[in-house]
C-alpha positions as CSV (number, residue, x, y, z in Angstrom):
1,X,126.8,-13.0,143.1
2,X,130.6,-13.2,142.9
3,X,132.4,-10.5,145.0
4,X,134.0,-7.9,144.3
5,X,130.9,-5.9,144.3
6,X,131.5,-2.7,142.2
7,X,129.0,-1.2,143.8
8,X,129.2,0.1,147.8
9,X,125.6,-0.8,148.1
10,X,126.4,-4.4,146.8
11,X,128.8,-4.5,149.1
12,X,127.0,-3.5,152.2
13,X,124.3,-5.7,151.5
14,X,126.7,-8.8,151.4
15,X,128.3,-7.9,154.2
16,X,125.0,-7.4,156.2
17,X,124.3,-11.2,155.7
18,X,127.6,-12.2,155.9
19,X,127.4,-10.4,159.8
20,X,123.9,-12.4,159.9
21,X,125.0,-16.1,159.3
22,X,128.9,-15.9,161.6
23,X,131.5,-14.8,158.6
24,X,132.5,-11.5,160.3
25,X,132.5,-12.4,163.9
26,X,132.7,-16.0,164.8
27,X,129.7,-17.5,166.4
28,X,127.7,-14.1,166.5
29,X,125.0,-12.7,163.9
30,X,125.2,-8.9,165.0
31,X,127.6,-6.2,166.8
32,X,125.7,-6.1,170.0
33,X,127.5,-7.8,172.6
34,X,130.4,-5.7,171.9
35,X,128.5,-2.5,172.8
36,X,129.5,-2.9,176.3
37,X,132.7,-3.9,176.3
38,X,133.3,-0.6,173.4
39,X,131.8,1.8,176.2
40,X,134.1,0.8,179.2
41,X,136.8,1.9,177.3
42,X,138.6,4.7,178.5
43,X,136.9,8.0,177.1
44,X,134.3,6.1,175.1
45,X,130.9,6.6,175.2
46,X,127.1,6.5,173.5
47,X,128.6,9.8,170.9
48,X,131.5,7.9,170.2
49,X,129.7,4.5,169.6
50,X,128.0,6.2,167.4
51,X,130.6,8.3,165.5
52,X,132.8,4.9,165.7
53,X,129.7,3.3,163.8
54,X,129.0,6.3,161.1
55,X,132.9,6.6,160.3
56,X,133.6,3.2,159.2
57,X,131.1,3.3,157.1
58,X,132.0,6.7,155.7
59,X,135.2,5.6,155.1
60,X,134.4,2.6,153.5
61,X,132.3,4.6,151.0
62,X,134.7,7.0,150.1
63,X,137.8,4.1,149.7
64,X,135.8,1.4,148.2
65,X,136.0,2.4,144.3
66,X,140.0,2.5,145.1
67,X,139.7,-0.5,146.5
68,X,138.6,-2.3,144.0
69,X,141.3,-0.9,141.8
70,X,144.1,-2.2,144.3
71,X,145.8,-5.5,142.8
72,X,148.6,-6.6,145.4
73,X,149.6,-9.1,143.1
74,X,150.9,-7.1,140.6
75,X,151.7,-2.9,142.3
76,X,153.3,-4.9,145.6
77,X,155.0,-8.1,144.7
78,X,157.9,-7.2,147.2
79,X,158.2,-5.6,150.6
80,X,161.2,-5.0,152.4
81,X,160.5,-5.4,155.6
82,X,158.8,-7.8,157.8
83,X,155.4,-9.6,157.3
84,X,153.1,-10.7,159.8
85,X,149.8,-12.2,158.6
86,X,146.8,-13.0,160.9
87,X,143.5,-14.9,159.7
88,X,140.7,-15.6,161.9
89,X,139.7,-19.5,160.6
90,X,136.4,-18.4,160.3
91,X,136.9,-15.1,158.1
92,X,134.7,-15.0,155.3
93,X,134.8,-11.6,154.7
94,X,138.8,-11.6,153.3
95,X,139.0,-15.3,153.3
96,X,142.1,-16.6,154.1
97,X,142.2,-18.7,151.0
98,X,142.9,-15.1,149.1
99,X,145.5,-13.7,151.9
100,X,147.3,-17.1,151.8
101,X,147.6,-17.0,148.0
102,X,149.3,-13.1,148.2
103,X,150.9,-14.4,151.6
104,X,152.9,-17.2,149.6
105,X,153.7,-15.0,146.6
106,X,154.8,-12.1,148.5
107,X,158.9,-11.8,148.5
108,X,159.9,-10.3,151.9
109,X,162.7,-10.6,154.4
110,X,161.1,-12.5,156.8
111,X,157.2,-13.6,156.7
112,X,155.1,-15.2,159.1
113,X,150.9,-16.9,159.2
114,X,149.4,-16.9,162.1
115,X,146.2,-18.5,162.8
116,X,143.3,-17.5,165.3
117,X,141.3,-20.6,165.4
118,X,137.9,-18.6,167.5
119,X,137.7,-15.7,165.3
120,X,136.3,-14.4,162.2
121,X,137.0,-11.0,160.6
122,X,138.3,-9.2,163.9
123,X,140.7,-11.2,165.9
124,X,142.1,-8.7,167.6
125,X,138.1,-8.2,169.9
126,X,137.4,-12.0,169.3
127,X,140.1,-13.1,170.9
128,X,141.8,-10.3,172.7
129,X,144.1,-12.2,175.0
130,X,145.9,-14.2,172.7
131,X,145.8,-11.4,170.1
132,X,147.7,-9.1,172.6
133,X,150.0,-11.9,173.7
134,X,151.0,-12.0,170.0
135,X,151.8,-8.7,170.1
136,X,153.7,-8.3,172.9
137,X,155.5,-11.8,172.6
138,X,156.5,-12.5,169.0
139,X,156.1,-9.4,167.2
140,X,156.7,-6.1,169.0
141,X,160.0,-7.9,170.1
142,X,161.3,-7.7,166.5
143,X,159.8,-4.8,165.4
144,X,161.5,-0.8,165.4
145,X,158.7,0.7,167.2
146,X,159.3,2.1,170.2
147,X,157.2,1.1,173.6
């Protein structure tokens, strides 16, 4: 059926066949290929993997009934600060159609959309390079936090 899901079970099962059919990460039906590149980062390894694995879903158990409850729209209209949006093309799990529609409404000093035309759900491991140049180029440049 027709997200939202009020139930975490719902939800897990769409988001296993969403995984299966290329709307989480673009091109791919699982997690596996990022298995290795996860444990050559510094001070990763199989326990962590696995903790990684068991606390996002944890967490997404514990949040999801607040989730639900969370209507942008309406409790944060306005934000005074800078806005920087980026959708993977292929995202089906928060669709860009339903970011863009908050994106446009939102009042804020300064917004901007990016686009990240090779990635689904996680842009920022689908496409590392340009993700970090976007960083680094265009928006650490006009942000307050410190390097």
């Amino acid at each position: 059926g027709q997200p939202p899901y009020p139930q975490i079970k719902q939800l897990i099962f769409q988001r296993k066949w969403l995984l299966k059919f290329g709307g989480s990460i673009y091109g791919k039906t699982n997690y596996r290929h990022w298995f290795p590149l996860y444990l050559k980062w510094y001070g990763f390894n199989l326990i962590s993997l696995i903790k990684t694995g068991l606390g996002l879903k944890k967490s997404l158990v514990k949040l999801w009934d607040e989730c639900l409850q969370l209507d942008l729209y309406t409790q944060v209209p306005k934000l005074d600060l800078p806005v920087y949006m980026i959708s993977g093309r292929h995202d089906f799990q928060v669709p860009a159609s339903t970011s863009r529609i908050y994106f446009d409404k939102l009042e804020a000093p300064q917004k901007k959309w990016y686009w990240f035309e090779n990635s689904a759900h996680t842009s920022m491991f689908e496409e590392p390079d340009a993700f970090n140049k976007l960083m680094l180029e265009e928006i650490l440049p006009v942000s307050d936090y410190p390097v």
